[in-house]
Backbone as JSON Lines, residues from 0, in Angstrom:
{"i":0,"aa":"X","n":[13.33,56.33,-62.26],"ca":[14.66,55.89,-61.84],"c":[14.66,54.38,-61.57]}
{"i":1,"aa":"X","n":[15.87,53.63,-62.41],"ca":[15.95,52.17,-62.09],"c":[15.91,51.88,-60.46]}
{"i":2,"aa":"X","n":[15.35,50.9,-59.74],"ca":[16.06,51.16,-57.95],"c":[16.8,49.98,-58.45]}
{"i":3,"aa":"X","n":[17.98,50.34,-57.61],"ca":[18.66,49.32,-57.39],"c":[18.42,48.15,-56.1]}
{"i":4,"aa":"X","n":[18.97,46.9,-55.84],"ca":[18.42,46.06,-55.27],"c":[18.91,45.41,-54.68]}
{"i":5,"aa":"X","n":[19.19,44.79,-53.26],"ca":[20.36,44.37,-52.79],"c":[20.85,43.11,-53.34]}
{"i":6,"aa":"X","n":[19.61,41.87,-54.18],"ca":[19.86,41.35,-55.27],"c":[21.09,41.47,-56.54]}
{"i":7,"aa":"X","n":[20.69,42.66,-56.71],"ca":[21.45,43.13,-57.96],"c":[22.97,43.52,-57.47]}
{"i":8,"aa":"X","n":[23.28,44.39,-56.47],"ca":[24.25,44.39,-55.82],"c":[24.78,43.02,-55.57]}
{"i":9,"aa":"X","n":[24.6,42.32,-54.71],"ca":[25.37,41.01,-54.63],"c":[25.09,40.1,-55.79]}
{"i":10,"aa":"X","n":[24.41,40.16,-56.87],"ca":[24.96,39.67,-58.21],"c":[26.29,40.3,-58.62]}
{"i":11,"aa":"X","n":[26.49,41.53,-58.82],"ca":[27.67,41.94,-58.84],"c":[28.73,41.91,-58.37]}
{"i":12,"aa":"X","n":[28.87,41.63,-56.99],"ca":[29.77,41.52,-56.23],"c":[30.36,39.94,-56.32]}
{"i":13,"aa":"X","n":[29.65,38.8,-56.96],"ca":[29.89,37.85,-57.28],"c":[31.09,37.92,-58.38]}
{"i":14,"aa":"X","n":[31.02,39.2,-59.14],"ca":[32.44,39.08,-59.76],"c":[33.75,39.56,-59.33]}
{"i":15,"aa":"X","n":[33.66,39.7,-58.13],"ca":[34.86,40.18,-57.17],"c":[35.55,39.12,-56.68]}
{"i":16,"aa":"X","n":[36.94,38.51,-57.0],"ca":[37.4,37.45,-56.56],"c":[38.54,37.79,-54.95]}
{"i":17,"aa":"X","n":[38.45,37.07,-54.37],"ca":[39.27,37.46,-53.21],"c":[40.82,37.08,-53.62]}
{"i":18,"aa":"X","n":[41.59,37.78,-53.68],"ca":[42.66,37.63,-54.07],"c":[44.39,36.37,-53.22]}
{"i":19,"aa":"X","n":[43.43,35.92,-51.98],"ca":[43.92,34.75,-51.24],"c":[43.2,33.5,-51.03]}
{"i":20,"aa":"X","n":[42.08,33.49,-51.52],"ca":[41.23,32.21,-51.52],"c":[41.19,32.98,-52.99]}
{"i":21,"aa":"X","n":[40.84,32.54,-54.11],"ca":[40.0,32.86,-55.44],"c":[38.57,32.24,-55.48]}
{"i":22,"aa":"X","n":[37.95,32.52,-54.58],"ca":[36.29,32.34,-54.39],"c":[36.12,34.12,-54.7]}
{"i":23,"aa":"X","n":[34.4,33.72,-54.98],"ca":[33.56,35.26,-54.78],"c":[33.6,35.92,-53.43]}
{"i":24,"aa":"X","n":[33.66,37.44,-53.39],"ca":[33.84,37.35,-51.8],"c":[32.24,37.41,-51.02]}
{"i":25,"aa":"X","n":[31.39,37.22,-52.44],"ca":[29.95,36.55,-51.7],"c":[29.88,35.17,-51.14]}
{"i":26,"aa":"X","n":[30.37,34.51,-51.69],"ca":[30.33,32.88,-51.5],"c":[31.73,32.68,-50.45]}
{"i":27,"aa":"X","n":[32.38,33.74,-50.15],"ca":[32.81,33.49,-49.16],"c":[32.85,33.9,-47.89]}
{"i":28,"aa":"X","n":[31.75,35.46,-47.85],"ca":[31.04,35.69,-46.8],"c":[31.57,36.68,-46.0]}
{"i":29,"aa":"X","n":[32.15,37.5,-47.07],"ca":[32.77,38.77,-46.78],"c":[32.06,39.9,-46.64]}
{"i":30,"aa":"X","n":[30.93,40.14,-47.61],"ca":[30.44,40.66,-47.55],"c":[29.15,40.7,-45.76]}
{"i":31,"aa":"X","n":[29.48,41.85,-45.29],"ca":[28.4,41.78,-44.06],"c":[27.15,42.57,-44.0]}
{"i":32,"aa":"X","n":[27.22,43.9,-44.55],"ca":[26.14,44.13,-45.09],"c":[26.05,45.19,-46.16]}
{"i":33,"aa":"X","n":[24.54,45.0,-46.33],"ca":[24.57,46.2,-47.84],"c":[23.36,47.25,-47.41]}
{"i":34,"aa":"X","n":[23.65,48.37,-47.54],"ca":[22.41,49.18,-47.24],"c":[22.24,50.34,-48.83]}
{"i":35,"aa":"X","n":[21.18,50.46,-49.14],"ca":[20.67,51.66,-50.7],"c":[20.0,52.88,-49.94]}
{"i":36,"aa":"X","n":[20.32,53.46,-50.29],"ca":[18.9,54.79,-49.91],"c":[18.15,55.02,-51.02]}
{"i":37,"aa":"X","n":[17.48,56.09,-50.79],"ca":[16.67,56.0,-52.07],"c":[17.06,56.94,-53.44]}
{"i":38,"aa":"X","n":[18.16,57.06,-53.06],"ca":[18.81,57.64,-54.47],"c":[19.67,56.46,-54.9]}
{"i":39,"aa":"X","n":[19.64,55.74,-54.46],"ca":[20.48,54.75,-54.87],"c":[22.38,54.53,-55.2]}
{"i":40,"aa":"X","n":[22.34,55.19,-53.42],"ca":[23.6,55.58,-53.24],"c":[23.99,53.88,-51.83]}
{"i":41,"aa":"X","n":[24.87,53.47,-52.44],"ca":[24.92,51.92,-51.45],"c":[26.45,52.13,-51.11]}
{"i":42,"aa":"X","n":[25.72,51.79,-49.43],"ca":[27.41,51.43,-48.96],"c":[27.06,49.93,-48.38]}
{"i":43,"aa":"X","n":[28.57,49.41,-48.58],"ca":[28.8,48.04,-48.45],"c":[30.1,47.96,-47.03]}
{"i":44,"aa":"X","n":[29.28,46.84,-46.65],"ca":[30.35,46.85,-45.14],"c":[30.92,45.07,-45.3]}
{"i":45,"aa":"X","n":[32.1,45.26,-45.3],"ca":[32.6,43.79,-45.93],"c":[33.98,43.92,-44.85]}
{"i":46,"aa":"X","n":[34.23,42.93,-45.05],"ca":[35.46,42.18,-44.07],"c":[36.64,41.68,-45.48]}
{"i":47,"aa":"X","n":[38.01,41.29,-44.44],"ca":[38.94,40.58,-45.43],"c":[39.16,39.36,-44.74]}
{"i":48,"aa":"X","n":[39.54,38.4,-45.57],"ca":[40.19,36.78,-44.61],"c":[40.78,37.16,-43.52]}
{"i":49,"aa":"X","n":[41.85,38.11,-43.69],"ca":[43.0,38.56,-42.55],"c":[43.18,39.66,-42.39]}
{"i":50,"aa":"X","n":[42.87,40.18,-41.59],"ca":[43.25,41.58,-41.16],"c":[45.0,42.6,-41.78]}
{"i":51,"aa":"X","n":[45.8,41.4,-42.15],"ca":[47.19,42.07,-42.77],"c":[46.71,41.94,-44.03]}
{"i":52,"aa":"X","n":[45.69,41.36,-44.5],"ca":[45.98,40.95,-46.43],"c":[46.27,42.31,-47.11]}
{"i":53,"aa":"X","n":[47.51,41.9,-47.43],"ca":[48.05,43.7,-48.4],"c":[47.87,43.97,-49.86]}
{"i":54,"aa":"X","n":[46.75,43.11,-49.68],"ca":[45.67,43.55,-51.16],"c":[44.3,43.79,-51.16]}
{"i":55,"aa":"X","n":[44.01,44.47,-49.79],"ca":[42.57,44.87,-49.4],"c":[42.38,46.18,-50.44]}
{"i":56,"aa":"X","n":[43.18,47.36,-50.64],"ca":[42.55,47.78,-51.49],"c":[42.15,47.59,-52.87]}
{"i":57,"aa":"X","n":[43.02,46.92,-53.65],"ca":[42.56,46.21,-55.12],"c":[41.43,45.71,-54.39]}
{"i":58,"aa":"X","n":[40.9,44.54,-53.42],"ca":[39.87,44.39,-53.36],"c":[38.21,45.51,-52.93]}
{"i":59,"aa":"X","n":[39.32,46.39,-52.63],"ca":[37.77,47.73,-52.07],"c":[37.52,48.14,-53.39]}
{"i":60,"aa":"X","n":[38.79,48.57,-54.49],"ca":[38.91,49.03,-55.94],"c":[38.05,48.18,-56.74]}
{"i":61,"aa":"X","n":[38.03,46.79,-56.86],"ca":[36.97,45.56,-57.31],"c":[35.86,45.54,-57.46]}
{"i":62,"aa":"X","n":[35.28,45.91,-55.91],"ca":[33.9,46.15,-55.77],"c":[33.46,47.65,-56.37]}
{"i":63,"aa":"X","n":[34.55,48.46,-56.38],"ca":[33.8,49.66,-56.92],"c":[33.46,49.76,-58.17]}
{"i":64,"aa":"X","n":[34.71,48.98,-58.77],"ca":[34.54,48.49,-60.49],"c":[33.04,47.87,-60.87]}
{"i":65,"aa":"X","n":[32.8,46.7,-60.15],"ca":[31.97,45.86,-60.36],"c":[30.32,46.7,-59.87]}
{"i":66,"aa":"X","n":[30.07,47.36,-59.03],"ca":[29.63,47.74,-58.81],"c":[28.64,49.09,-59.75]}
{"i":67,"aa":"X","n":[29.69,50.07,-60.25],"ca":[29.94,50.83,-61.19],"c":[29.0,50.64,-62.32]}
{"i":68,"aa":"X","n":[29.03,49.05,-62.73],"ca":[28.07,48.52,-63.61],"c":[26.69,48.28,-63.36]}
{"i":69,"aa":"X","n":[26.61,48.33,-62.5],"ca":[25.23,48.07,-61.8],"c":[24.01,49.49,-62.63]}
{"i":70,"aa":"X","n":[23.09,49.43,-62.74],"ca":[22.25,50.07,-63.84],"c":[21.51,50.83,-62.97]}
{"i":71,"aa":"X","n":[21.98,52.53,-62.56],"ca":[21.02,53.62,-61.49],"c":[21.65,53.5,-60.67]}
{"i":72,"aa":"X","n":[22.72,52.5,-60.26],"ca":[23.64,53.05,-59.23],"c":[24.12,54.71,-58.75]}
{"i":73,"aa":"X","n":[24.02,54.94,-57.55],"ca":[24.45,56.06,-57.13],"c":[26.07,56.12,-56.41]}
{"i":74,"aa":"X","n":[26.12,56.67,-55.46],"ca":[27.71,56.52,-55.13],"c":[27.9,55.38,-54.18]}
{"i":75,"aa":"X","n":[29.05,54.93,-54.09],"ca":[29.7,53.5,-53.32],"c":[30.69,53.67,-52.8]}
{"i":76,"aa":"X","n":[30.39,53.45,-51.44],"ca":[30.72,53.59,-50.37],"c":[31.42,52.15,-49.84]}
{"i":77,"aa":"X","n":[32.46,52.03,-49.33],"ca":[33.43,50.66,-49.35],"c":[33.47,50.91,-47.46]}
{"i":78,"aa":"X","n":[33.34,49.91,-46.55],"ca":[33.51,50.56,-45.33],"c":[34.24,48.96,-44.71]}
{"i":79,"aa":"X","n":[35.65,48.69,-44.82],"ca":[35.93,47.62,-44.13],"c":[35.71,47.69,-42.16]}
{"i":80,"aa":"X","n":[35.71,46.32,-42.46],"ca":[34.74,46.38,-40.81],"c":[35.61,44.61,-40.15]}
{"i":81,"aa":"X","n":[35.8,44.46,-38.64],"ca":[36.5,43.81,-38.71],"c":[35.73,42.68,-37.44]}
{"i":82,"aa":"X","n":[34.9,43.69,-36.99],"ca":[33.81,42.73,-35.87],"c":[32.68,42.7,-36.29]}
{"i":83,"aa":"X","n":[31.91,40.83,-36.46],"ca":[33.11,40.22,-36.33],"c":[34.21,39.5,-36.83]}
{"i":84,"aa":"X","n":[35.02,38.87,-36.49],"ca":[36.15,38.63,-37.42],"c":[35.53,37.48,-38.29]}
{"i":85,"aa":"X","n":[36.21,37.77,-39.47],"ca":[35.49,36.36,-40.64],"c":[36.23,35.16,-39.81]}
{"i":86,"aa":"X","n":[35.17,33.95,-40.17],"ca":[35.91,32.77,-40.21],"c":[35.38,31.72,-41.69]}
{"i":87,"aa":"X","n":[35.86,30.43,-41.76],"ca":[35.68,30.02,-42.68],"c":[33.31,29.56,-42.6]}
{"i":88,"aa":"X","n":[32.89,29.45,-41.36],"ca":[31.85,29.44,-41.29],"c":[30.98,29.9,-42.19]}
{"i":89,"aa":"X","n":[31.39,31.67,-42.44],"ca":[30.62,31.86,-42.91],"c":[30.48,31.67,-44.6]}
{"i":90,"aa":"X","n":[31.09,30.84,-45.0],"ca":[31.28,30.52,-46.44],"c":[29.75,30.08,-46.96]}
{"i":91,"aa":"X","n":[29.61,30.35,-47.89],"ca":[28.5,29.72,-48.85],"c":[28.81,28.06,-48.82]}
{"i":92,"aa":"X","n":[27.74,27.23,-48.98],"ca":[27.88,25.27,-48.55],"c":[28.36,25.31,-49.8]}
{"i":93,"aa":"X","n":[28.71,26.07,-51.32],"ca":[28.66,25.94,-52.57],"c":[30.66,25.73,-52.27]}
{"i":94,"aa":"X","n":[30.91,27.24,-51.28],"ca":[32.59,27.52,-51.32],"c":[33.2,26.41,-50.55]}
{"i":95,"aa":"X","n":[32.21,25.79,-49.43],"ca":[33.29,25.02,-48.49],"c":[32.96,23.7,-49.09]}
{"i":96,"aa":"X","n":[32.05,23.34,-50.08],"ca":[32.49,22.15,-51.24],"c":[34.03,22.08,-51.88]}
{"i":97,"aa":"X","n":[33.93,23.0,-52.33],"ca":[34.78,23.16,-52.99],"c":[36.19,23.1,-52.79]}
{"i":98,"aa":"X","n":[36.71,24.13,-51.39],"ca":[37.41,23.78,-50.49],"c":[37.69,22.7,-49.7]}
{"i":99,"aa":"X","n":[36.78,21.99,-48.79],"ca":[36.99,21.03,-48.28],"c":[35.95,19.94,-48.76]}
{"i":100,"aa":"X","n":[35.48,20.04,-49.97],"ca":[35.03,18.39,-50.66],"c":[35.51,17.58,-51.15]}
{"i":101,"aa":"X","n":[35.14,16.61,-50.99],"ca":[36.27,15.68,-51.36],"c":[36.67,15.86,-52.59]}
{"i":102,"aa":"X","n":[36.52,16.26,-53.7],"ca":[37.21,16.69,-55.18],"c":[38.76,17.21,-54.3]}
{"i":103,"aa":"X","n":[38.04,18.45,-53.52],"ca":[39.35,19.51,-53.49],"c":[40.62,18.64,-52.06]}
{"i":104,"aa":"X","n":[39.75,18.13,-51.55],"ca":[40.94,16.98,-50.89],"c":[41.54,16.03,-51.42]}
{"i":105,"aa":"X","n":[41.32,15.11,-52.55],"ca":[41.91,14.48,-53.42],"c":[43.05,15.39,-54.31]}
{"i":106,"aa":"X","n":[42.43,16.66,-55.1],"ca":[43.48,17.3,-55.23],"c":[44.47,17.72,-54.49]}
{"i":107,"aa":"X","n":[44.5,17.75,-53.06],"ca":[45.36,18.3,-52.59],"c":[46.11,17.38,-52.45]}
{"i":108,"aa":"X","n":[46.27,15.84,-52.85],"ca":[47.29,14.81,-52.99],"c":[47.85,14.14,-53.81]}
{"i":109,"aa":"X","n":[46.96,14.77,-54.97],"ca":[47.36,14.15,-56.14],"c":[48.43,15.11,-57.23]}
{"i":110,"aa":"X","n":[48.46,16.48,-56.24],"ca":[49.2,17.53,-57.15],"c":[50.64,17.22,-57.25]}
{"i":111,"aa":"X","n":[51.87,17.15,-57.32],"ca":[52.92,16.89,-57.25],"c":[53.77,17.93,-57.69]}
{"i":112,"aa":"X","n":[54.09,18.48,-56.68],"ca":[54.78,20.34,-56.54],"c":[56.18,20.06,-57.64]}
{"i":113,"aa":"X","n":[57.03,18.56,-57.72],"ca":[57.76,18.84,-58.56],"c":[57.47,18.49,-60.4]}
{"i":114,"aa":"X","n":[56.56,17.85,-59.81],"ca":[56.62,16.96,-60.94],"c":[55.45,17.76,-62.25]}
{"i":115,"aa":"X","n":[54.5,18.09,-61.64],"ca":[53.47,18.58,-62.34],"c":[53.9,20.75,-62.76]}
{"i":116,"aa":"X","n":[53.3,20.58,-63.95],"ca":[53.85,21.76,-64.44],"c":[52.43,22.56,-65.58]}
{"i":117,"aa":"X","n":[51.99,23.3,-64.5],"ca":[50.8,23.62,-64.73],"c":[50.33,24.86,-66.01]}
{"i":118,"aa":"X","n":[49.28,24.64,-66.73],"ca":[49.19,25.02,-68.04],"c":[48.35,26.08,-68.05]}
{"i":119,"aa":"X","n":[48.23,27.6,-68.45],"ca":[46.65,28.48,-68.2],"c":[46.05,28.21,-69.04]}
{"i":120,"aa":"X","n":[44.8,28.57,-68.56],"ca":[43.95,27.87,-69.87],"c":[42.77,29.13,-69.84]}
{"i":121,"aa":"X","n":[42.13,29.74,-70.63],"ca":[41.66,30.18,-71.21],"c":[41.97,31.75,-71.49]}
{"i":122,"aa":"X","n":[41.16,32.69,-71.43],"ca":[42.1,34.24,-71.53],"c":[41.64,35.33,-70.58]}
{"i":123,"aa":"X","n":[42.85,36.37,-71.04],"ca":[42.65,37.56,-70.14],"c":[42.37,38.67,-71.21]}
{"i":124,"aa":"X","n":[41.48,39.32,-69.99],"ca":[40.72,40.46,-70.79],"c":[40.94,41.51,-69.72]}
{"i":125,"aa":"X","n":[41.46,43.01,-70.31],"ca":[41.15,44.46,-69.59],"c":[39.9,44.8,-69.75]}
{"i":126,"aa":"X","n":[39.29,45.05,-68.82],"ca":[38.0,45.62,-69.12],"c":[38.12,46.94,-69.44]}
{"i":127,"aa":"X","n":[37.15,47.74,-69.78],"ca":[37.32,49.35,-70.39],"c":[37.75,50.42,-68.53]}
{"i":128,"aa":"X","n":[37.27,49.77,-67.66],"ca":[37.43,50.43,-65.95],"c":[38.71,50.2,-65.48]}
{"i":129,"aa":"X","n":[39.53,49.17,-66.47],"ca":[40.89,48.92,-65.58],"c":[40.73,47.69,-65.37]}
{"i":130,"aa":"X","n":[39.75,46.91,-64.58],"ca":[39.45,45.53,-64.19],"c":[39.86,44.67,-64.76]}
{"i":131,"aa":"X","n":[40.41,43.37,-64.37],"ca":[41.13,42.69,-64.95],"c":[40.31,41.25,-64.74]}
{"i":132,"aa":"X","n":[39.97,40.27,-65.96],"ca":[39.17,39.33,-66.04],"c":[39.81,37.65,-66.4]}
{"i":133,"aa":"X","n":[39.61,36.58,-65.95],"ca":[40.17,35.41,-66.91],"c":[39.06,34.89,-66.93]}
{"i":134,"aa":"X","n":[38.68,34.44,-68.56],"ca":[37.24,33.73,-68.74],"c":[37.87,32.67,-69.19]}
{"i":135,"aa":"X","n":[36.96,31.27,-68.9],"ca":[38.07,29.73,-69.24],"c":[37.05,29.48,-70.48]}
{"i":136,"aa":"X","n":[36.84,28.53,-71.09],"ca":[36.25,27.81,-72.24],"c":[34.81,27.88,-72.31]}
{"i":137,"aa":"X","n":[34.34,27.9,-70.97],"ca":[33.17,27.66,-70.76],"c":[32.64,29.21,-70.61]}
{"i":138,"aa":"X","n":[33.29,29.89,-70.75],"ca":[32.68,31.23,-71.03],"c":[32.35,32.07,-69.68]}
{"i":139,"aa":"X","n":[32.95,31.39,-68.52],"ca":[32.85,31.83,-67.29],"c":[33.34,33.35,-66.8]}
{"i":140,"aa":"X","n":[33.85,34.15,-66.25],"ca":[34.89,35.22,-66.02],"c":[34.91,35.54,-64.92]}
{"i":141,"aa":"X","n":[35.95,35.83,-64.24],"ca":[36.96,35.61,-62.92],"c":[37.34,37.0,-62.99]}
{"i":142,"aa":"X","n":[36.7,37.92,-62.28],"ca":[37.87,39.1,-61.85],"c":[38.75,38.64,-60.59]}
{"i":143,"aa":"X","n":[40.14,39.39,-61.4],"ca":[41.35,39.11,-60.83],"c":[42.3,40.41,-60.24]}
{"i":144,"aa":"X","n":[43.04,40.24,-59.61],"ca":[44.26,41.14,-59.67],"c":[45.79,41.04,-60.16]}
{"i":145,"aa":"X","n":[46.85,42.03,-59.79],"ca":[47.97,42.08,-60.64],"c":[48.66,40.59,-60.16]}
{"i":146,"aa":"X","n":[48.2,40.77,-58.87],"ca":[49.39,39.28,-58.46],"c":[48.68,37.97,-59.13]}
{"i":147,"aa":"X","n":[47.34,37.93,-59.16],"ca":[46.91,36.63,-59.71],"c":[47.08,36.8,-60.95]}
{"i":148,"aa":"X","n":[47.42,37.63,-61.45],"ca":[47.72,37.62,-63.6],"c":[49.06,37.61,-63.86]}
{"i":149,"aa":"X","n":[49.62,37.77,-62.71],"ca":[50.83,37.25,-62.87],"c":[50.98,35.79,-62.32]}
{"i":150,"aa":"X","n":[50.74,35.2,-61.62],"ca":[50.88,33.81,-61.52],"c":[50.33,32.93,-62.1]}
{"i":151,"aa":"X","n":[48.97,33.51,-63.08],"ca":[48.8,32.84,-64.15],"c":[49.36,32.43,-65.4]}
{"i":152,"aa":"X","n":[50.31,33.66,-65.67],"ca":[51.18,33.77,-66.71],"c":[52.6,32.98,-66.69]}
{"i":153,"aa":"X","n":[52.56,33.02,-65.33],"ca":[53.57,31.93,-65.19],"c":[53.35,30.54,-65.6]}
{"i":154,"aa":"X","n":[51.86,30.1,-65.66],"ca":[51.59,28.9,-65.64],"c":[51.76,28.18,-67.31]}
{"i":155,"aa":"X","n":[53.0,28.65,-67.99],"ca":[53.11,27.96,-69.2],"c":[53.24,26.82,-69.4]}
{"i":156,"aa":"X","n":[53.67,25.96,-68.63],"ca":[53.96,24.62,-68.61],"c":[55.07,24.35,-69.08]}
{"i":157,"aa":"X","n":[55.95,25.16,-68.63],"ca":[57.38,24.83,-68.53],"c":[58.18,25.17,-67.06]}
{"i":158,"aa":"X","n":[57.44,25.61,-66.32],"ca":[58.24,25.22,-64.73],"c":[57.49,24.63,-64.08]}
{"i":159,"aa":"X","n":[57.77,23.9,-63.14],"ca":[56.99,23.14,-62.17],"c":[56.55,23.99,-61.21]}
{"i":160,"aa":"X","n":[55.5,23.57,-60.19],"ca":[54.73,24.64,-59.11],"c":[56.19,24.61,-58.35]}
{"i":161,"aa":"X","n":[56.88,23.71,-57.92],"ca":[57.7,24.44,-56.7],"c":[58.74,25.24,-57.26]}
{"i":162,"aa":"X","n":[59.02,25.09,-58.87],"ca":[59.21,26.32,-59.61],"c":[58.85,27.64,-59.65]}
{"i":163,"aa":"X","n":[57.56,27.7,-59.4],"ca":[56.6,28.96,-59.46],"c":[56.71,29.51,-57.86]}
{"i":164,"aa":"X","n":[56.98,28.43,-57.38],"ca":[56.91,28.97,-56.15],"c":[57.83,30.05,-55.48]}
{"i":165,"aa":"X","n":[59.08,28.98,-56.29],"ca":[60.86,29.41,-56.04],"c":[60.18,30.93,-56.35]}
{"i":166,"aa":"X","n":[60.19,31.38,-57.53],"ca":[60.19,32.67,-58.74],"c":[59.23,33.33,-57.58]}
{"i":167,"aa":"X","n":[57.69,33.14,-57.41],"ca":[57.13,33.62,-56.46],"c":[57.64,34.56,-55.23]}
{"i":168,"aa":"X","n":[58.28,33.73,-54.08],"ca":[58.83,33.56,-53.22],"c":[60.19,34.75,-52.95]}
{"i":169,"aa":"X","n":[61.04,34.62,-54.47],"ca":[62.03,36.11,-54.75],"c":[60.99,37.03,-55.11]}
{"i":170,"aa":"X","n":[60.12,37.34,-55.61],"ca":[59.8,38.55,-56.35],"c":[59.16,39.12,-55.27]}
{"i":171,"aa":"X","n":[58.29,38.3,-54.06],"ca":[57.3,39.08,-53.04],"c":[58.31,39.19,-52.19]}
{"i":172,"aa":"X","n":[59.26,38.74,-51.98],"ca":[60.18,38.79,-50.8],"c":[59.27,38.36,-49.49]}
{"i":173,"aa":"X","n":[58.97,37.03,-50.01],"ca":[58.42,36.26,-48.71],"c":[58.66,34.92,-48.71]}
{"i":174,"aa":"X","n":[59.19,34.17,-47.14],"ca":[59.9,32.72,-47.44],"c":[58.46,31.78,-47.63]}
{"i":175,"aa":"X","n":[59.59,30.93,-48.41],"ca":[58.44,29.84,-49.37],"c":[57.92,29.03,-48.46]}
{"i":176,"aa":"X","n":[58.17,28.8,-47.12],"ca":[57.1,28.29,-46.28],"c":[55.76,28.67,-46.02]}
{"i":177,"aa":"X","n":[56.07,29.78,-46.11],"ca":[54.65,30.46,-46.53],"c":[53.94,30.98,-47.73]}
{"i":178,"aa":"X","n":[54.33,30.46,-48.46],"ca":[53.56,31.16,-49.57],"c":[53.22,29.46,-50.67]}
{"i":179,"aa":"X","n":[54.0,28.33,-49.78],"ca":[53.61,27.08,-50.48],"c":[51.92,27.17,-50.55]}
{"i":180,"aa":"X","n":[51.64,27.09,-49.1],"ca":[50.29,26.63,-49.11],"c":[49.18,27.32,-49.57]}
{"i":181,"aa":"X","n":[49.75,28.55,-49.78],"ca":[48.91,29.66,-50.54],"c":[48.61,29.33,-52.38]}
{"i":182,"aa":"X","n":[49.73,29.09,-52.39],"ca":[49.89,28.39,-54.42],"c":[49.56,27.11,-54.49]}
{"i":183,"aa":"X","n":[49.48,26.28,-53.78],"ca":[48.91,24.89,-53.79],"c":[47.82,24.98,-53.89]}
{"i":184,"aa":"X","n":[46.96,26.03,-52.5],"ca":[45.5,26.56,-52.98],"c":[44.89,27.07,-53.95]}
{"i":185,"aa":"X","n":[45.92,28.04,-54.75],"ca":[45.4,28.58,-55.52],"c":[45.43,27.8,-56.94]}
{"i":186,"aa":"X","n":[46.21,26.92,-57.05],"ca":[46.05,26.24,-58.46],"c":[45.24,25.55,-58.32]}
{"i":187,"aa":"X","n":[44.68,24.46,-57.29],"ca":[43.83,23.82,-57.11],"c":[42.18,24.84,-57.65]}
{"i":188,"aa":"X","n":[42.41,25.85,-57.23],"ca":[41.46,27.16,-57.6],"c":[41.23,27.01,-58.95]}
{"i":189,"aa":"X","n":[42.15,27.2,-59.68],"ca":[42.49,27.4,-60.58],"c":[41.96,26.33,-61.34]}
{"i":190,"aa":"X","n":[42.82,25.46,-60.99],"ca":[41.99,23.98,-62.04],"c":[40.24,23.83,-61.81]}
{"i":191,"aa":"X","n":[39.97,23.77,-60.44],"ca":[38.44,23.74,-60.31],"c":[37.73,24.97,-61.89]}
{"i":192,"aa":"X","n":[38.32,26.06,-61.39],"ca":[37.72,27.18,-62.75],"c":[37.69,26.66,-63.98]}
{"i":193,"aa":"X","n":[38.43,26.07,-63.86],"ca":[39.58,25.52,-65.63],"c":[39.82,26.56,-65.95]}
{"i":194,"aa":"X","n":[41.09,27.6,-65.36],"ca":[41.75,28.16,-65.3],"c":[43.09,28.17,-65.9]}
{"i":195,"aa":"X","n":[43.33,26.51,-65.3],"ca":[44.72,26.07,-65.15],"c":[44.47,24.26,-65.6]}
{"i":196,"aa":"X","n":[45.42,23.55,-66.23],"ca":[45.53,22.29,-66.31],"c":[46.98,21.82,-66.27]}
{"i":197,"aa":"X","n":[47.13,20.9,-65.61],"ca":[48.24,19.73,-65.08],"c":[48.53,18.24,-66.01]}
């Protein structure tokens, strides 16, 4: 029997994107722990950014996908856990580059919500499990969910972000004060991937 490895597990789980930051939810430190037995049955005890995020299960569904692939895997066990509460601390030094390095602080001033009208850039793929993927040029791949494949698709480069936002903003039935700083983040996401171009 292959054993599986807590290695191999959090290689996998690296293709699980968090669906409010678009980091791994390894590199962003969600994951709290992993335990195998020796049948190679693993439960995973992971956290969300926020205790309301109302896309925790696509993300429990993610890991089971991703997981699934894993080679002698036994059954998977998803156990959200909330103490203690995440903060940005526990990020990988790779995620809070990214986030707060200076690249991603320059972007956050150089974007121009009316003016700039953002382009997707590479493709989407169904996987054979349902899972939903965007790989950019470089051959990378991003599991995603329904709301992020839809705001990608928006990104033709014919409305502007506070365009996307407007459209956004009616369809979730949530005011655009809140959901600016969420899409500002996430294209910035986006472009870092080369996902998206401006």
């Amino acid at each position: 029997m292959v054993k599986v490895t807590e290695q191999k597990v959090l290689n996998a789980l690296k293709q699980c994107i968090d669906p409010e930051i678009p980091l791994s939810i390894v590199d962003l430190g969600l994951i709290y722990g992993i335990d195998i037995d020796d049948k190679n049955n693993v439960n995973i005890r992971m956290t969300m950014t926020t205790p309301g995020c109302p896309l925790h299960n696509t993300l429990v569904r993610d890991v089971k996908n991703a997981l699934s692939k894993v080679e002698g895997i036994g059954n998977v066990n998803v156990e959200i856990v909330w103490d203690p509460p995440w903060s940005p601390e526990r990020m990988s030094p790779e995620a809070k580059a990214m986030i707060y390095g200076s690249k991603a602080t320059s972007l956050r001033f150089t974007i121009d919500l009316e003016r700039s009208k953002p382009l997707k850039q590479g493709t989407f793929t169904r996987q054979e499990d349902g899972s939903l993927v965007l790989i950019n040029e470089q051959g990378q791949g991003f599991m995603i969910n329904d709301a992020l494949l839809d705001f990608w698709n928006m990104c033709d480069g014919t409305r502007s972000i506070n365009q996307i936002i407007d459209e956004f903003s009616a369809k979730l039935k949530i005011p655009r004060i809140e959901l600016e700083r969420e899409v500002v983040t996430l294209v910035q996401q986006m472009l870092e991937a080369k996902l998206l171009k401006v």
